[in-house]
C-alpha positions as CSV (number, residue, x, y, z in Angstrom):
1,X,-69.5,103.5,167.7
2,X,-70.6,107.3,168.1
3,X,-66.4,108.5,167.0
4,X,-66.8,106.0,164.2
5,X,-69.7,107.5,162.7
6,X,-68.2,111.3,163.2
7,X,-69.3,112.7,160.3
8,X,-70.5,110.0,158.5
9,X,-74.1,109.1,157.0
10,X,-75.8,106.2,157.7
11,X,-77.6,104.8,154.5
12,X,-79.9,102.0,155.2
13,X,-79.6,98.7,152.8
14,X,-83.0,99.1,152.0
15,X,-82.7,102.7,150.9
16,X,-79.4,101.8,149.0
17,X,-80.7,101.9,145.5
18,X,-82.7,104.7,145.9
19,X,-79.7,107.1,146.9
20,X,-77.6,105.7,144.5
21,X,-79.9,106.8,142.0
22,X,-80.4,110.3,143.5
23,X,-77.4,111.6,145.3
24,X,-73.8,111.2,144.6
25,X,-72.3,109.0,147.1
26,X,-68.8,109.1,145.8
27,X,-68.8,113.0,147.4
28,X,-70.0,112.1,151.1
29,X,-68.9,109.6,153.7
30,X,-70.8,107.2,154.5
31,X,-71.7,103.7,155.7
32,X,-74.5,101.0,155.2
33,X,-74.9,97.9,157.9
34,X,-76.5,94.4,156.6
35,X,-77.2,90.5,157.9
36,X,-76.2,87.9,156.1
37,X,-79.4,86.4,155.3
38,X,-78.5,83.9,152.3
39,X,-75.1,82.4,151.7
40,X,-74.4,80.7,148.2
41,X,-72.1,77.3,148.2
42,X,-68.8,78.9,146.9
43,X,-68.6,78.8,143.0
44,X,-65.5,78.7,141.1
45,X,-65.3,81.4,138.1
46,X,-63.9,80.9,134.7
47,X,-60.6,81.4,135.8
48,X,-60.5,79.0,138.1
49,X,-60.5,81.1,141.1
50,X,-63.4,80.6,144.0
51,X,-65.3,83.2,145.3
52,X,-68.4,83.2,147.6
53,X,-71.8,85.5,147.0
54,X,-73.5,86.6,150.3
55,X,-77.4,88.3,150.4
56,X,-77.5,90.9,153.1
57,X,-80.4,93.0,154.3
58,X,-80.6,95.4,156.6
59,X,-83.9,93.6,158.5
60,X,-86.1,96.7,157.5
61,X,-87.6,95.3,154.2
62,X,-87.0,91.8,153.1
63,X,-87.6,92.1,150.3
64,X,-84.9,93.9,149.7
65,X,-81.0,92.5,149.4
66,X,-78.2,93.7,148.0
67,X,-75.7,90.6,146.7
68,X,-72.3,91.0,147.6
69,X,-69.6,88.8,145.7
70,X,-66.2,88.2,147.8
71,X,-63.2,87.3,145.5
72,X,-59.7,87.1,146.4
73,X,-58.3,87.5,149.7
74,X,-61.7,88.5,150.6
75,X,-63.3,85.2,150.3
76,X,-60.4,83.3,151.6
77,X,-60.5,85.3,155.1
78,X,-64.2,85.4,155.6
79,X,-66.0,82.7,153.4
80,X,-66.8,81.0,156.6
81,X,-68.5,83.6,158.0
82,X,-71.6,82.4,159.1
83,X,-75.5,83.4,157.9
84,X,-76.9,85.8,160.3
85,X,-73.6,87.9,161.1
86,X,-73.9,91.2,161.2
């Protein structure tokens, strides 16, 4: 884990919206870590296709997720996953 994170920044869920507002991410490398906490039944979008929505959180402060939506290849590979992964 220590060569993977060579040079990287660790940015907590929790703090995710706050450094998005006040840095500019798209300049540094770094990565976030989060639980599943909450997994939606998959839903099918207007186009027919099915994607899944995930709540993760970092365990830190509940009350703060961050929803991710899978789509594509994506959801087909991991829309089993189950809650509580990391």
């Amino acid at each position: 884990m220590d060569r993977k994170m060579a040079n990287r920044k660790l940015i907590r869920l929790s703090q995710l919206k706050n450094k998005l507002a006040t840095e500019n991410l798209e300049e540094i490398d770094w990565v976030t870590f989060g639980v599943i906490v909450k997994k939606v039944t998959p839903q099918s979008a207007n186009n027919g296709r099915t994607f899944s929505i995930w709540r993760l959180n970092d365990l830190r402060d509940l009350k703060e997720c961050v929803s991710l939506f899978l789509f594509g290849e994506v959801h087909k590979e991991h829309w089993k996953t189950d809650q509580g992964t990391v």
